[in-house]
matplotlib code that plots the C-alpha trace (Angstrom):
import matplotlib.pyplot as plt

x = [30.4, 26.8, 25.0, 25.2, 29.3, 29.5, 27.7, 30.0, 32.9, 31.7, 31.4, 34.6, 36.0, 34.0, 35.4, 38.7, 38.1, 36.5, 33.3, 31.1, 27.6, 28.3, 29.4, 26.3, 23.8, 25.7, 25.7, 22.3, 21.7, 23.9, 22.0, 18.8, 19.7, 21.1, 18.1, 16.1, 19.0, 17.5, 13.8, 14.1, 17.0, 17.6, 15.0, 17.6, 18.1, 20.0, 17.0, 16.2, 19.5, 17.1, 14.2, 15.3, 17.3, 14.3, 12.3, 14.7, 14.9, 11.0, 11.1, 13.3, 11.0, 7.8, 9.9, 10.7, 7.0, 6.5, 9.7, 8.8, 5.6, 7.2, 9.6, 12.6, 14.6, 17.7, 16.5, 14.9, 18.4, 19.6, 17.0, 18.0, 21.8, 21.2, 19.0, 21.3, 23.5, 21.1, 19.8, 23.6, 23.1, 19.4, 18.7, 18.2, 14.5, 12.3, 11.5, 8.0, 7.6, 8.5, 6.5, 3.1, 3.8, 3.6, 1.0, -1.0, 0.0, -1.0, -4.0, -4.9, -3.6, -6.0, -9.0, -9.0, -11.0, -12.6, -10.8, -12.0, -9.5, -6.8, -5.6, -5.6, -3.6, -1.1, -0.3, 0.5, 2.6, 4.6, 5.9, 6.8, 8.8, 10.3, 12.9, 12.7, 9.9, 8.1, 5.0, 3.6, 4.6, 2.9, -0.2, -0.4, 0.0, -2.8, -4.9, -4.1, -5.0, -7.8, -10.0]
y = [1.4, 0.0, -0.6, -4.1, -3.8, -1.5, -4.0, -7.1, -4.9, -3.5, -7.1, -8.2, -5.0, -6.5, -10.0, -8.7, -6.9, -9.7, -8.1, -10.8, -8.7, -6.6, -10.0, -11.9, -8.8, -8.3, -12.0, -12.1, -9.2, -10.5, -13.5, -12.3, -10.1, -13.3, -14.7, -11.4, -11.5, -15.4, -14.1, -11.5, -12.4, -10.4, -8.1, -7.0, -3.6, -1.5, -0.3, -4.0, -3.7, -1.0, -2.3, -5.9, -3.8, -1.8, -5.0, -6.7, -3.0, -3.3, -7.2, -6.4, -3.4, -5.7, -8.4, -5.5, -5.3, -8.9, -9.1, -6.0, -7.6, -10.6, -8.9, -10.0, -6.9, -9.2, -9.3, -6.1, -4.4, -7.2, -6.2, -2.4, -2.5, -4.8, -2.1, 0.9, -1.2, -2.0, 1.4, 3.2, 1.5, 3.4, 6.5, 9.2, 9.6, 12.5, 14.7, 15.0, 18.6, 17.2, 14.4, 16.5, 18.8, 15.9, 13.9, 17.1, 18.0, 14.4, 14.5, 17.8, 16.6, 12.9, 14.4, 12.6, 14.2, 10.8, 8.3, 6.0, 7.6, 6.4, 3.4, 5.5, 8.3, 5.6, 4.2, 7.6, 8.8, 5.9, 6.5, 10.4, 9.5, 5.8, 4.8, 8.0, 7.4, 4.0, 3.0, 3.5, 7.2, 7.5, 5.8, 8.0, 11.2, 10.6, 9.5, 12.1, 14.7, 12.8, 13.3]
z = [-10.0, -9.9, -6.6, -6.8, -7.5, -4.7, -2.1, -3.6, -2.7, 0.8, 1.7, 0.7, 2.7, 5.3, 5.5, 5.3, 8.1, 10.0, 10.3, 10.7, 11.6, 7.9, 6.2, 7.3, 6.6, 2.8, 2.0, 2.6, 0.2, -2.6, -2.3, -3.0, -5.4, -7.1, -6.8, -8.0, -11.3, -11.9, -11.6, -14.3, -16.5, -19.0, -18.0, -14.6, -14.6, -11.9, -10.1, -9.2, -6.9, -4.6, -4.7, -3.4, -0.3, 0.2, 0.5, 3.0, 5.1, 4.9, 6.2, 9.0, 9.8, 10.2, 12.0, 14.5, 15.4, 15.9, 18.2, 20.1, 20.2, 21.8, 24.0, 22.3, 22.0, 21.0, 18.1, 17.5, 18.1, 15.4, 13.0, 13.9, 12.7, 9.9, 8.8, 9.2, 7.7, 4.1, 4.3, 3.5, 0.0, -0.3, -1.9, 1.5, 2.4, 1.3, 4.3, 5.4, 4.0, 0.3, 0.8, 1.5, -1.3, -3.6, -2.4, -2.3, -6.0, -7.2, -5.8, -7.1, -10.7, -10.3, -8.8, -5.7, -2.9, -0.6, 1.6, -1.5, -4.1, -1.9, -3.9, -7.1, -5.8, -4.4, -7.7, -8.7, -6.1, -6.0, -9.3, -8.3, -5.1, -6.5, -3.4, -1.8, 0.6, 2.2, 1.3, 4.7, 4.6, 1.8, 2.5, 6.0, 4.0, 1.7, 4.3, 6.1, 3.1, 2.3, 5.5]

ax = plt.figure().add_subplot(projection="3d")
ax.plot(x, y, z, "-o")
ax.set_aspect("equal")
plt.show()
């Protein structure tokens, strides 16, 4: 069963059960991965499913800030179970340990030694740890190496 099956079906699970929070949080999903499936057309390919949840986990991630930000922790405990909820359907995160080892063997492999190679080596390492790990970690680790 494909990802985007898989959510179709968790959501009519979900309305069967009456679970309006998971309804609301999977419609929204299906939606924009409709919308993602228009953008692209024939071009659609499974991994498009991902990315578009790992956008909206990402989304409601900044939105948290603003709301914490704005004392509106309503909203921030929203944003935090729609999230639990979109993130079930991710791959699981690459631990910090993994994560170092790679950034550390890109860099090695690209040459980057400065805080100036940064973008370079981010191109790279994106490819090597596709849906495993945020962009954000990422950028922190090879800052962090980088010093």
């Amino acid at each position: 069963m494909s990802l985007q099956e898989q959510v179709q079906t968790d959501m009519i699970s979900a309305m069967k059960a009456k679970d309006t929070e998971r309804v609301r949080v999977l419609r929204n999903a299906m939606a924009a991965i409709k919308n993602r499936m228009i953008e692209k057309g024939d071009a659609f390919v499974e991994q498009d499913v991902s990315d578009v949840l790992a956008t909206q986990v990402k989304q409601l991630k900044d939105a948290n800030i603003d709301f914490e930000a704005g004392g509106r922790e309503d909203l921030v405990a929203q944003n935090s179970a729609d999230i639990a909820i979109l993130e079930t359907y991710l791959p699981e995160q690459m631990s910090n340990e993994d994560l170092e080892r790679i950034v550390s063997e890109t860099l090695q492999e690209i040459g980057a030694t400065s805080p100036q190679d940064i973008g370079k080596a981010m191109g790279s390492i994106m490819k090597k740890v596709q849906g495993q790990a945020d962009g954000t970690r990422v950028k922190e680790v090879v800052a962090k190496l980088l010093k």
